[in-house]
C-alpha positions in Angstrom: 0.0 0.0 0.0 1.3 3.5 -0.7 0.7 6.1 1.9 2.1 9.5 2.0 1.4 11.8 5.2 -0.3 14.5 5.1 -0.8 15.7 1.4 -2.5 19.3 1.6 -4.9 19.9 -1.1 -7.4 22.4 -2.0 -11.3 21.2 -3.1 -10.6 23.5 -6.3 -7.1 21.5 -7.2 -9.3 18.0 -6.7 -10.1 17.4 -10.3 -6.3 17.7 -11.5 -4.7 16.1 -9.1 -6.7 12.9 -8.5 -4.5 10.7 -10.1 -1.8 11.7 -7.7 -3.9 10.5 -4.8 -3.2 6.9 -4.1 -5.5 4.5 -1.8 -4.0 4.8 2.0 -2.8 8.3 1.1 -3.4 10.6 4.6 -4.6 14.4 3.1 -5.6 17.2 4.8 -8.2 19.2 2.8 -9.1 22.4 2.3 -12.1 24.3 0.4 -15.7 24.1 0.1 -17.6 21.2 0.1 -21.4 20.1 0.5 -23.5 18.0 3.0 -26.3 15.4 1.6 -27.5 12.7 2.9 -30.4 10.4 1.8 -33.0 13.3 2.1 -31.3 15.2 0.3 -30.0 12.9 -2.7 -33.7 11.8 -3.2 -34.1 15.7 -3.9 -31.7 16.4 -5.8 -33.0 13.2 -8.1 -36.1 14.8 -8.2 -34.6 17.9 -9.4 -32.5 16.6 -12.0 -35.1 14.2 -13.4 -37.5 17.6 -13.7 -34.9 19.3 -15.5 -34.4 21.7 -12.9 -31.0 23.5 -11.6 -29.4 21.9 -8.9 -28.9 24.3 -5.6 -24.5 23.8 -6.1 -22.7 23.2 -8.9 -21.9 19.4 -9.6 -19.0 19.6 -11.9 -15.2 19.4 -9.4 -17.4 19.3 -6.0 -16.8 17.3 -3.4 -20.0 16.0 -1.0 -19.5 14.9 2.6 -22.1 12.5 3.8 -23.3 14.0 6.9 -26.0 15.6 9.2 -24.2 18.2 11.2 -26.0 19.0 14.7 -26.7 22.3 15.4 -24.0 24.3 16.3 -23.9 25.5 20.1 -23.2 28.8 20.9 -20.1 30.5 19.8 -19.6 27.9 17.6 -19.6 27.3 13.2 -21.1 23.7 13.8 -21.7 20.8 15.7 -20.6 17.3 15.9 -20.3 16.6 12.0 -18.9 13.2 11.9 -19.3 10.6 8.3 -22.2 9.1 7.6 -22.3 5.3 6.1 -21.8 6.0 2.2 -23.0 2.9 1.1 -27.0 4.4 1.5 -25.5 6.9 -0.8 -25.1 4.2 -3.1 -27.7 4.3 -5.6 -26.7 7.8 -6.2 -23.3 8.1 -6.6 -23.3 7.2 -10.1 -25.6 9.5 -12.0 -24.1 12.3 -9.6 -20.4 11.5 -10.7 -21.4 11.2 -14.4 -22.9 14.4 -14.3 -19.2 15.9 -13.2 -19.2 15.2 -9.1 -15.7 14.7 -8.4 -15.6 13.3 -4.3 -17.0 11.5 -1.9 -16.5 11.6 1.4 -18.2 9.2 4.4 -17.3 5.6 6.1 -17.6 2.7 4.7 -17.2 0.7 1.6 -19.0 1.3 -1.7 -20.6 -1.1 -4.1 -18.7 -1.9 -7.6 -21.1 0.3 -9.5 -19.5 3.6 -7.5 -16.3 2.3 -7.9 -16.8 1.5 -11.4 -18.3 5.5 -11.9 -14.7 6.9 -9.2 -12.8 5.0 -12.0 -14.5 6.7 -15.4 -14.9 9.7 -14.0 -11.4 10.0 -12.5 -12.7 10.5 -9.1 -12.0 10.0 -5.6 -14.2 8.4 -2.2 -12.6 10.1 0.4 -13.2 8.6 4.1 -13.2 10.7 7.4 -13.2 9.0 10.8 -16.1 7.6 12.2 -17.1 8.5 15.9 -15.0 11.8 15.5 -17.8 14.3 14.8 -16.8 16.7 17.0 -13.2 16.4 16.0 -14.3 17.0 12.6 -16.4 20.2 13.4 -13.2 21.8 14.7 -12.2 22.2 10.8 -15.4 23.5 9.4 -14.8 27.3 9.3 -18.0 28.4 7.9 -21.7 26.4 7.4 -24.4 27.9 5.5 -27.6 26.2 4.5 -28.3 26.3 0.9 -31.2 23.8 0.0 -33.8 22.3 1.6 -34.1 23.5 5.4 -37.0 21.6 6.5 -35.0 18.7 6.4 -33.1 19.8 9.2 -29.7 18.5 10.1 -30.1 16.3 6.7 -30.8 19.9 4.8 -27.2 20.5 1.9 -25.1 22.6 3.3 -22.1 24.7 2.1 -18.9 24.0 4.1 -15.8 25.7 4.5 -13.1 23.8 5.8 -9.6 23.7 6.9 -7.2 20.8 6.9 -10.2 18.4 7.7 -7.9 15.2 7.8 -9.1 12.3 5.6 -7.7 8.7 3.8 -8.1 8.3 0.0 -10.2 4.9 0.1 -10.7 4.5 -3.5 -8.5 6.1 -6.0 -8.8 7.4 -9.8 -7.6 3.9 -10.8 -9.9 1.7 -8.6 -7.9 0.7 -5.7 -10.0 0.4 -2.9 -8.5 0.2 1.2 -11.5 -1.9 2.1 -10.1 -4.8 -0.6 -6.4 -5.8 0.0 -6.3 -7.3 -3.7 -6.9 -3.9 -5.1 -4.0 -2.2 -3.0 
């Protein structure tokens, strides 16, 4: 397995310098990047199969699968820890065809989002599970952009700094979660 510690990377450099990101690889990212979780993703089906805009632009984002707490006071956030990706499943897909360049949550992913990270030259980024708190500490800015009623599960815009993550599946289809890909 190649790992190399603590790669710094900007959201916006993401789409030219996946191929440089290996499986195992420890980053620290940077940037803006979007919550959705299931709630959401239904939506933003809906949406796309009405032909209407989406509420952030697909092409080079990155979405983290989570349902940040409210934040308490003096605070950007709360806890904002991964959610399991593999609900996110279904979606992945259609959402990376359509230019969505990262994922990021726990867990493995089926073959179909795999097969969709490796044509679209994409990236599933994990974050640690049972660290929400620890992950809040690196979101500099949250603003609610779609869908409020939903809550904790509305998309949000993120700003974050350094938020520490592992490449689990590269541009070239090595996944961490299957030692005969690594």
């Amino acid at each position: 397995m190649v790992t190399i510690a603590n790669i710094h990377i900007h959201t916006s450099e993401l789409p030219e310098r996946v191929k440089e990101l290996h499986a195992g690889s420890s980053i620290l990212l940077s940037g803006v990047i979007y919550t959705a979780r299931d709630a959401a993703h239904k939506r933003l089906f809906a949406l796309l199969d009405d032909g209407k805009p989406l509420p952030f632009p697909l092409k080079g984002s990155t979405v983290y699968f989570a349902g940040p707490t409210p934040n308490p006071p003096g605070k950007v956030i709360g806890s904002c820890g991964p959610t399991t990706s593999g609900r996110m499943d279904p979606y992945t897909p259609r959402l990376m065809d359509l230019g969505l360049c990262c994922t990021i949550g726990k867990g493995e992913r089926n073959e179909q989002v795999k097969q969709a990270i490796v044509r679209n030259s994409g990236l599933y980024l994990c974050a640690i599970g049972g660290a929400g708190a620890l992950a809040a500490q690196c979101i500099t800015s949250c603003e609610v952009i779609a869908f409020e009623d939903l809550g904790c599960e509305s998309i949000k815009k993120l700003e974050i700094k350094e938020f520490p993550l592992i490449v689990a599946i590269d541009a070239e289809g090595r996944d961490i979660f299957r030692r005969d890909t690594i």
